[in-house]
C-alpha positions as CSV (number, residue, x, y, z in Angstrom):
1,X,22.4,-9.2,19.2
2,X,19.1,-8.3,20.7
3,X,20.6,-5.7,22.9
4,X,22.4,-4.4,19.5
5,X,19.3,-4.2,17.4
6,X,17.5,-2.3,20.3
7,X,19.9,0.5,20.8
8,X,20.3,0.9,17.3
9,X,16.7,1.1,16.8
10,X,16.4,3.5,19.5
11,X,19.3,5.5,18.2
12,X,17.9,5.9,15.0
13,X,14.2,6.8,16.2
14,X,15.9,9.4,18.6
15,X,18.1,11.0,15.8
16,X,15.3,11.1,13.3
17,X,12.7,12.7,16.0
18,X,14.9,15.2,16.9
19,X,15.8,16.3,13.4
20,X,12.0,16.3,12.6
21,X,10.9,17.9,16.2
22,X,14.3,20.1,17.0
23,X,15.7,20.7,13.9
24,X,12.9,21.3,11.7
25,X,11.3,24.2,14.3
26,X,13.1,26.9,12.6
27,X,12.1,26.1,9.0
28,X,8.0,25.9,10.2
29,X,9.0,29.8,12.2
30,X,10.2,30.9,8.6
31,X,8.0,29.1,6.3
32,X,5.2,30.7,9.1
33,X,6.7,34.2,8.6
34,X,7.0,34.0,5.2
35,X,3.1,32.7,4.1
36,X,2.1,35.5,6.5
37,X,3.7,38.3,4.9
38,X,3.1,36.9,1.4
39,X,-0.7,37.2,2.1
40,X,-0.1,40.5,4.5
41,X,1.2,42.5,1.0
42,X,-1.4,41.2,-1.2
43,X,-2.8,44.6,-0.8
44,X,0.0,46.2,-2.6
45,X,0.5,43.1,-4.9
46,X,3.5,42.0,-3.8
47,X,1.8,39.2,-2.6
48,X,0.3,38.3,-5.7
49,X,3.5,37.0,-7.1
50,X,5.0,36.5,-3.7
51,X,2.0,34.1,-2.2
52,X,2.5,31.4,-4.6
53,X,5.9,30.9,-4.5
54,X,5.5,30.7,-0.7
55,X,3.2,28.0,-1.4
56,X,5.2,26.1,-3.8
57,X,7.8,26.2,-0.8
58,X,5.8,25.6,2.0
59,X,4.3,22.0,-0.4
60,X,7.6,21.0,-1.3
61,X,8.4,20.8,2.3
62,X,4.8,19.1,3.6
63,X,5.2,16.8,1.1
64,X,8.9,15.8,2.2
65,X,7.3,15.8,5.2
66,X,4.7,13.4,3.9
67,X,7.1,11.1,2.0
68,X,9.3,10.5,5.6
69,X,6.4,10.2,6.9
70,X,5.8,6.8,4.7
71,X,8.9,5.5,5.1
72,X,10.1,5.9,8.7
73,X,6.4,5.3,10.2
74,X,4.5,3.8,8.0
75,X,1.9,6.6,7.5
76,X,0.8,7.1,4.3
77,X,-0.5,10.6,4.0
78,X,-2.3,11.5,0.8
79,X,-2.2,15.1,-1.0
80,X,-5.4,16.9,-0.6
81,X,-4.7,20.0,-2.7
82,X,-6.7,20.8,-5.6
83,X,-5.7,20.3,-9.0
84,X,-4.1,23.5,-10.6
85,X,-6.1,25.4,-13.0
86,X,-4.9,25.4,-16.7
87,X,-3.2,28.4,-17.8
88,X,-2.5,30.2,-14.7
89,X,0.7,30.9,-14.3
90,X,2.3,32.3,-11.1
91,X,1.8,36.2,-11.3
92,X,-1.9,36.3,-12.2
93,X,-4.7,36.9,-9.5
94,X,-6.6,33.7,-10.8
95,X,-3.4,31.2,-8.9
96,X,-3.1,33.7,-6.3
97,X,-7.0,32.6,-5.9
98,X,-6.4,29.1,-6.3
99,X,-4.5,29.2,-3.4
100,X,-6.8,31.0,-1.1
101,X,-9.5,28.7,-1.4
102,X,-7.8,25.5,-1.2
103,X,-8.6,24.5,2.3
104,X,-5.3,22.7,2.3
105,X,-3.6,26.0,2.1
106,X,-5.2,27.2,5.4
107,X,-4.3,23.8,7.1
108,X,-0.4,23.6,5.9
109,X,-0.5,26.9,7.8
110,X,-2.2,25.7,11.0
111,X,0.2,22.3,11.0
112,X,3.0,24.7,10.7
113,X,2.2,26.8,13.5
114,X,1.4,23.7,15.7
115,X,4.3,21.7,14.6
116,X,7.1,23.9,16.2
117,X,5.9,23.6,19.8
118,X,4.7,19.9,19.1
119,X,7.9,18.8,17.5
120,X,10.1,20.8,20.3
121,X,8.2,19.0,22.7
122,X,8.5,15.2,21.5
123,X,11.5,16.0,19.9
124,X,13.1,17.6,23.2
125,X,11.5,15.0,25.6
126,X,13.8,12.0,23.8
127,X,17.2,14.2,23.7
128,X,16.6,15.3,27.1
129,X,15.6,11.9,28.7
130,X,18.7,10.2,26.7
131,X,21.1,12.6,28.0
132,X,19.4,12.6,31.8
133,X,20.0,9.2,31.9
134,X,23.6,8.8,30.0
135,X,24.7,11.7,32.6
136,X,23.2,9.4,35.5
137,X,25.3,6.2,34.0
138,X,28.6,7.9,33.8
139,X,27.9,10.1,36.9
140,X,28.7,13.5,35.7
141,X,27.8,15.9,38.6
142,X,25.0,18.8,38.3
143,X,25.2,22.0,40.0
144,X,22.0,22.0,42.0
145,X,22.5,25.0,44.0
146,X,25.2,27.0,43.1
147,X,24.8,29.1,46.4
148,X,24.9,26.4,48.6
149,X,27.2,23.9,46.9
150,X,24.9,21.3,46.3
151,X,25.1,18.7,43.5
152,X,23.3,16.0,42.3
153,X,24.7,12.7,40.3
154,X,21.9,11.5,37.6
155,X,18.2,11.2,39.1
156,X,19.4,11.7,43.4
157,X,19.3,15.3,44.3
158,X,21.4,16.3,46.2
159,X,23.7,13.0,47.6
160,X,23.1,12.4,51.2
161,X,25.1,9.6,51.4
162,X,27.0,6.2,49.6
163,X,23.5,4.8,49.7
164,X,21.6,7.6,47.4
165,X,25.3,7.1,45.2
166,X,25.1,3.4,44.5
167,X,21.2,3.9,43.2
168,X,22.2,6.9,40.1
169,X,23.5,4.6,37.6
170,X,20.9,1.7,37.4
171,X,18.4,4.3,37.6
172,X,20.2,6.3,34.8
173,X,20.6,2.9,33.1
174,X,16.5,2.7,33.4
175,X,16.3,6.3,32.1
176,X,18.1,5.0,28.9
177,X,16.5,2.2,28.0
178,X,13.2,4.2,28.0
179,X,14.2,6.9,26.1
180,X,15.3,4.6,23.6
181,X,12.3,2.7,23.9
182,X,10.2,5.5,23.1
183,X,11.9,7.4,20.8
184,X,10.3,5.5,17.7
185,X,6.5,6.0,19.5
186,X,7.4,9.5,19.6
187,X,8.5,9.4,16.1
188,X,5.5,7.8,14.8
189,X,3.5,10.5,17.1
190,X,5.1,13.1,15.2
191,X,4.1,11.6,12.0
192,X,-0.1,11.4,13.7
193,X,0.2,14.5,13.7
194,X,1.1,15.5,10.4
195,X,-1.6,13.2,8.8
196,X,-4.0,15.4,11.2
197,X,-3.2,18.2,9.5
198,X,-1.2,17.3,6.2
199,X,-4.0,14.6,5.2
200,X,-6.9,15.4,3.3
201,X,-10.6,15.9,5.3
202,X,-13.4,14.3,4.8
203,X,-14.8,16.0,2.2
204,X,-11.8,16.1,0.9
205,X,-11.7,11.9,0.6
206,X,-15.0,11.8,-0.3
207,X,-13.7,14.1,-3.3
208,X,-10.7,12.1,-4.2
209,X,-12.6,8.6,-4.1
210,X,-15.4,9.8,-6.7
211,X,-12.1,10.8,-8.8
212,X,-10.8,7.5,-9.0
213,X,-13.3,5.6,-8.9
214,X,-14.3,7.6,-12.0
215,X,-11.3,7.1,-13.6
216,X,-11.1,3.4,-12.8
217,X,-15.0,2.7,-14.1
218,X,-13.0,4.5,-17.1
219,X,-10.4,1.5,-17.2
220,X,-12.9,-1.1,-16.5
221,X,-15.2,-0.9,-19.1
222,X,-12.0,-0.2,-21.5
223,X,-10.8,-3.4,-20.0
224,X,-14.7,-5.3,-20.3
225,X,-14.5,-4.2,-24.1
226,X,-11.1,-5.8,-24.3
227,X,-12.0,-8.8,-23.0
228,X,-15.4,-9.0,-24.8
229,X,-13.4,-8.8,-28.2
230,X,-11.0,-11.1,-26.9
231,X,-13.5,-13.8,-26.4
232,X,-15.3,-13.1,-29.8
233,X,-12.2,-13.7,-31.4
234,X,-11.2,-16.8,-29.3
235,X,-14.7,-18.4,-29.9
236,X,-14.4,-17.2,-33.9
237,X,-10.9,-18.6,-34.9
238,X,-11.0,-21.6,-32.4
239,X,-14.3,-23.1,-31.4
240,X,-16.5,-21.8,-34.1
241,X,-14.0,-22.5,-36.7
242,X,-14.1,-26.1,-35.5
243,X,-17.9,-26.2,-35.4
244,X,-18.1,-25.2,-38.8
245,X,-15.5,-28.0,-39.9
246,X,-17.6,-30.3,-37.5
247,X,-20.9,-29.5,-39.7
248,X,-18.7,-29.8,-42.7
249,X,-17.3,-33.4,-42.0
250,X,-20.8,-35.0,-41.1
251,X,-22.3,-33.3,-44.1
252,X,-20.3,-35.3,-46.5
253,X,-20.2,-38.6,-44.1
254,X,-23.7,-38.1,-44.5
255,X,-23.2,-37.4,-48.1
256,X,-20.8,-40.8,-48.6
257,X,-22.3,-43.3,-45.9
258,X,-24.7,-45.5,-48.6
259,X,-21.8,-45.0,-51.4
260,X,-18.5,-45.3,-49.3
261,X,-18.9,-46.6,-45.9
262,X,-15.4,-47.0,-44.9
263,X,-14.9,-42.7,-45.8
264,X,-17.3,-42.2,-44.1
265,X,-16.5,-43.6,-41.3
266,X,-13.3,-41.8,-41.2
267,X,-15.4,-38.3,-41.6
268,X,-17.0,-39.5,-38.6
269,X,-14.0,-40.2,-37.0
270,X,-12.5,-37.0,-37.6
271,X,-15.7,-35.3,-36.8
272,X,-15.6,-36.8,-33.1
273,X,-11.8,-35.7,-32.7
274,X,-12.9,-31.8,-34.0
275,X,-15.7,-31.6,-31.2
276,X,-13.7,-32.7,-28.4
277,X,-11.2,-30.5,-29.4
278,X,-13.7,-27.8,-29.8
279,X,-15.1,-28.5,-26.3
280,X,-11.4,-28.5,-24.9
281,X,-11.6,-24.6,-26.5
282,X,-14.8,-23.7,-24.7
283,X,-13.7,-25.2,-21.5
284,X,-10.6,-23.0,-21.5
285,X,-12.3,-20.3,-22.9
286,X,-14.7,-20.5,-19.6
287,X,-12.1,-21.0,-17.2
288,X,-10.7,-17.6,-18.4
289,X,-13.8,-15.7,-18.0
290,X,-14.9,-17.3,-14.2
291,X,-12.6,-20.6,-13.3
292,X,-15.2,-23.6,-12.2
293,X,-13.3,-24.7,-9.3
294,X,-13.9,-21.0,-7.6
295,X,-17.5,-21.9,-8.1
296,X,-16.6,-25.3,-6.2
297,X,-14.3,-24.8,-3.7
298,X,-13.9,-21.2,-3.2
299,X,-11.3,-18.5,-3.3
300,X,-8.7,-20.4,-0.9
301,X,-9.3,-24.0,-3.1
302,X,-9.3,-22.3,-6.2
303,X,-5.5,-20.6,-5.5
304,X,-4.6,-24.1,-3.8
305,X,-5.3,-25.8,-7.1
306,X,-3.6,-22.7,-9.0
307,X,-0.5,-23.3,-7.0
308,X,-0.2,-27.0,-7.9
309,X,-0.1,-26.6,-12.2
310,X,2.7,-23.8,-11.1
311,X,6.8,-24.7,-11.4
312,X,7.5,-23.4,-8.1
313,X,6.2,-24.3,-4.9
314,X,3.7,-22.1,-3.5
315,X,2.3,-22.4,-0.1
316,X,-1.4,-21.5,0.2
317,X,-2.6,-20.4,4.0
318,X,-5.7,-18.7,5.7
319,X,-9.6,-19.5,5.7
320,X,-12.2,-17.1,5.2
321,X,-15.1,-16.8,7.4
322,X,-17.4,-16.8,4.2
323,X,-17.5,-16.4,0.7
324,X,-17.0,-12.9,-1.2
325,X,-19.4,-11.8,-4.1
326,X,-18.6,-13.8,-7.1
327,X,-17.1,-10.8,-8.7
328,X,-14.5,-10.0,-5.8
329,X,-13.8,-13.3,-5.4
330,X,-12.9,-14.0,-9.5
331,X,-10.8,-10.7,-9.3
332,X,-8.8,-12.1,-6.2
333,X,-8.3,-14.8,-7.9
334,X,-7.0,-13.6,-11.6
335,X,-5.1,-10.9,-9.4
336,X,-3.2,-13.2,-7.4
337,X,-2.7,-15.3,-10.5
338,X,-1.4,-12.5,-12.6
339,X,1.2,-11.9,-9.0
340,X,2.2,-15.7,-9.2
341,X,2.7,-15.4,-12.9
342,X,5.1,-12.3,-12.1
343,X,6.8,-14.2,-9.9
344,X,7.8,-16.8,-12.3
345,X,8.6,-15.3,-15.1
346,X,10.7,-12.0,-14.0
347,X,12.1,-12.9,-9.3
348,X,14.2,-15.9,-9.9
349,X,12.5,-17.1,-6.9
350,X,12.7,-20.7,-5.4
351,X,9.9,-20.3,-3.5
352,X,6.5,-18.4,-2.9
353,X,3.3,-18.4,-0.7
354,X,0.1,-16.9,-0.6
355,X,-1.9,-15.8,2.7
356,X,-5.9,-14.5,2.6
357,X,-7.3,-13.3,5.8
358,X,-10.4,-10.6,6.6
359,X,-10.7,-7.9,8.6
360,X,-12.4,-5.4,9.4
361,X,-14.5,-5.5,6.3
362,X,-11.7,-6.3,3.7
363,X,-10.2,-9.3,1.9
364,X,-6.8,-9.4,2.1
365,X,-4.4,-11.0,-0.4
366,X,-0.5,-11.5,0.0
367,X,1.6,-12.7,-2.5
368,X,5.2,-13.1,-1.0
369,X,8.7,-14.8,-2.9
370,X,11.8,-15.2,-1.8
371,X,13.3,-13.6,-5.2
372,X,15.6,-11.0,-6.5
373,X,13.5,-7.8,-5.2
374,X,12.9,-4.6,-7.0
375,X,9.6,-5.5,-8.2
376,X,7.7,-1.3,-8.4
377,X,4.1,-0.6,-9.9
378,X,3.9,1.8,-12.6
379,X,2.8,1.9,-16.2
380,X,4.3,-0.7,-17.9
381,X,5.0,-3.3,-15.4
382,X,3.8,-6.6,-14.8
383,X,2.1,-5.2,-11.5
384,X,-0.3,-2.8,-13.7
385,X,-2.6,-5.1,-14.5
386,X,-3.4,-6.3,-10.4
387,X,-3.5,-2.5,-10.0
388,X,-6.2,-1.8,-12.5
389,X,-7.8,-5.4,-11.4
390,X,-8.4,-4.5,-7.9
391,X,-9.1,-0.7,-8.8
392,X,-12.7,-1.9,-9.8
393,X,-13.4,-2.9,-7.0
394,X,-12.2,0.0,-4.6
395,X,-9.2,-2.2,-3.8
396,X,-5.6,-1.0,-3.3
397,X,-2.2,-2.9,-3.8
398,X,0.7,-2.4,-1.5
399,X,4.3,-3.4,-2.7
400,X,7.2,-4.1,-0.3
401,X,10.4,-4.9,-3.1
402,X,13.6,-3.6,-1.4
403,X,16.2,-5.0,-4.0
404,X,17.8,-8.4,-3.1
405,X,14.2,-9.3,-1.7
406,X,11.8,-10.6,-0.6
407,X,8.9,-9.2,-2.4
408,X,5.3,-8.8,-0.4
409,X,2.6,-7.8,-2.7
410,X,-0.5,-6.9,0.0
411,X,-4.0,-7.1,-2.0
412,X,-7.0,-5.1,-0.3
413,X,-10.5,-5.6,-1.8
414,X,-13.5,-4.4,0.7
415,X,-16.4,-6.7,0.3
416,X,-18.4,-7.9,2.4
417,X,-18.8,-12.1,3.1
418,X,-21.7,-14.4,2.8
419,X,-22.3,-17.3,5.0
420,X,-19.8,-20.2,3.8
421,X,-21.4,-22.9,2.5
422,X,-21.7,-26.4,3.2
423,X,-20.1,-28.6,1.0
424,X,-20.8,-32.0,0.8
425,X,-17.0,-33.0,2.2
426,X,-18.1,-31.7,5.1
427,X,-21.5,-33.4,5.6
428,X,-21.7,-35.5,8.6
429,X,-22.6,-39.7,7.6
């Protein structure tokens, strides 16, 4: 089965590096020509209408480029191209401009001149080796020397004797088993590549970060108001209205204690049952703004004691070296909350588990079930909110939902970790 999961493996790294590598050379020699030329006749103006449809072409195809990329490698490569400008429309010099001074424009051109030779090269080294060593297995001759009537069997040129013969096909079998080996390391050094060229610089980043991180400050304090108004009205219609009543009833026990003891005693009664009600409210109400037990046992005790009041078990693994700052660590914890709540009500799912770890200067959340699948972020969803959540902080969520399941939900926030603290369980008698 092994042996099976190998050669299909290999098969299918081999097939899809050659159509990227092989295949795809002509359409970077045409998609070359063509951005030339379009820029060439700009002179006449030919090129002014010409040069942005190019580039429309010559995007679609990076970004398919891009998008396979993703999902046979694993490479995420973001767009880098500047936003289009409003109201230009494809024949006027202002787009034609747009163009020119996106440096992305100038770089989809270099990656396609360097990915013909790059991708006939990986692409021609798996074929090549695969067939080398298939020919070697089933011993089809080679003409060597045509002139002297030499031929060869697999890797032995020429044959010399039974000895040399014996050696071609475990060496052609070895020839094989690499090439299908490293066909997927080709593949995913293929898709380098294109995020060396296809993925956005520096500046670039730096550029795109601001940008969200503008447009998430946006959300959060949208979000803070929100939540500010939600707790007003929490604290007016519950724990202030009780309050009130609570002032009310020992105003009239007051009121009735020298002329009907016995009433008021049942004011006072029903004054002590309003404030521990109302206390109930405020303890709630806290828990929703900054849970105690994070404040007591951390993030990893605080989802471990989440997991238990859940209807579903939920294994909770990993120890952190230290603590995050006390708003990372509440926003990893209402996140993975808000993921365990998904879970419940929408996968079906029998089980679930959660796993923290750090590294290299990021906390990282999983949230995993053994559910139905085809859980997607978007507007709308139940995974919205965790986006916006960890979007304050600079964090990123990653979803892995193929339909029939399992669903993964990978949480990254980058913080940086205090010294953990001694608690007094651990305290030495």
């Amino acid at each position: 089965m092994k042996a099976w999961l190998f050669t299909r493996r290999g098969l299918i790294g081999l097939g899809r590096v050659a159509l990227l590598g092989i295949v795809a050379v002509p359409v970077h020699l045409v998609l070359v020509a063509l951005t030339v030329a379009s820029f060439v006749t700009t002179l006449a103006g030919v090129g002014l209408v010409l040069a942005p449809l190019v580039q429309l072409l010559v995007r679609a195809y990076a970004n398919l480029r891009r998008r396979l990329a993703r999902e046979w490698c694993g490479v995420e490569i973001p767009e880098p191209y500047r936003p289009r400008p409003d109201g230009a429309w494809i024949g006027r010099p202002r787009r034609w401009m747009w163009l020119v001074r996106d440096p992305a424009t100038w770089r989809d051109l270099l990656w396609l001149l360097g990915g013909a030779p790059v991708g006939a090269a990986l692409g021609g080294i798996a074929v090549a080796a695969l067939l080398y060593g298939v020919q070697g297995i089933i011993l089809v001759p080679v003409i060597i020397d045509a002139a002297t009537g030499w031929y060869g069997y697999g890797v032995v040129w020429p044959l010399d004797d039974a000895a040399d013969f014996m050696l071609v096909p475990p060496q052609g079998v070895l020839i094989t088993v690499g090439a299908l080996y490293a066909a997927p390391w080709l593949l995913w050094a293929l898709a380098r590549y294109d995020f060396s060229l296809l993925g956005p610089t520096r500046s670039t980043t730096l550029a795109l970060r601001v940008d969200r991180l503008t447009e998430t400050r946006t959300q959060v304090v949208d979000a803070q108001a929100a939540e500010l108004r939600r707790i007003e009205r929490d604290l007016h219609d519950g724990a202030q209205a009780r309050i009130v009543a609570l002032g009310m009833s020992l105003g009239m026990a007051e009121d009735l204690v020298t002329r009907d003891p016995e009433a008021a005693q049942a004011l006072i009664a029903e004054a002590r049952e309003a404030s521990g009600k109302a206390l109930a409210e405020l303890r709630l109400l806290v828990r929703g703004i900054h849970p105690p037990v994070l404040a007591e046992r951390g993030l990893t005790g605080g989802l471990r004691a989440l997991a238990l009041t859940l209807p579903l078990p939920v294994t909770v693994e990993g120890e952190l070296p230290g603590r995050p700052p006390a708003p990372v660590e509440s926003a990893a914890y209402f996140a993975a909350a808000e993921a365990l709540a998904n879970v419940v009500k929408h996968s079906g799912a029998t089980q679930a588990w959660v796993s923290l770890s750090y590294l290299g200067g990021a906390l990282y959340l999983t949230v995993g079930d053994d559910g139905a699948g085809g859980a997607a972020p978007g507007p709308g969803s139940g995974l919205a909110g965790v986006e916006r959540r960890l979007a304050a902080f600079d964090g990123s969520l990653l979803v892995d939902s193929p339909a029939g399941g399992p669903t993964v939900l990978t949480m990254e926030l980058p913080c940086a970790l205090s010294s953990p603290k001694i608690s007094p369980s651990s305290a030495t008698g």
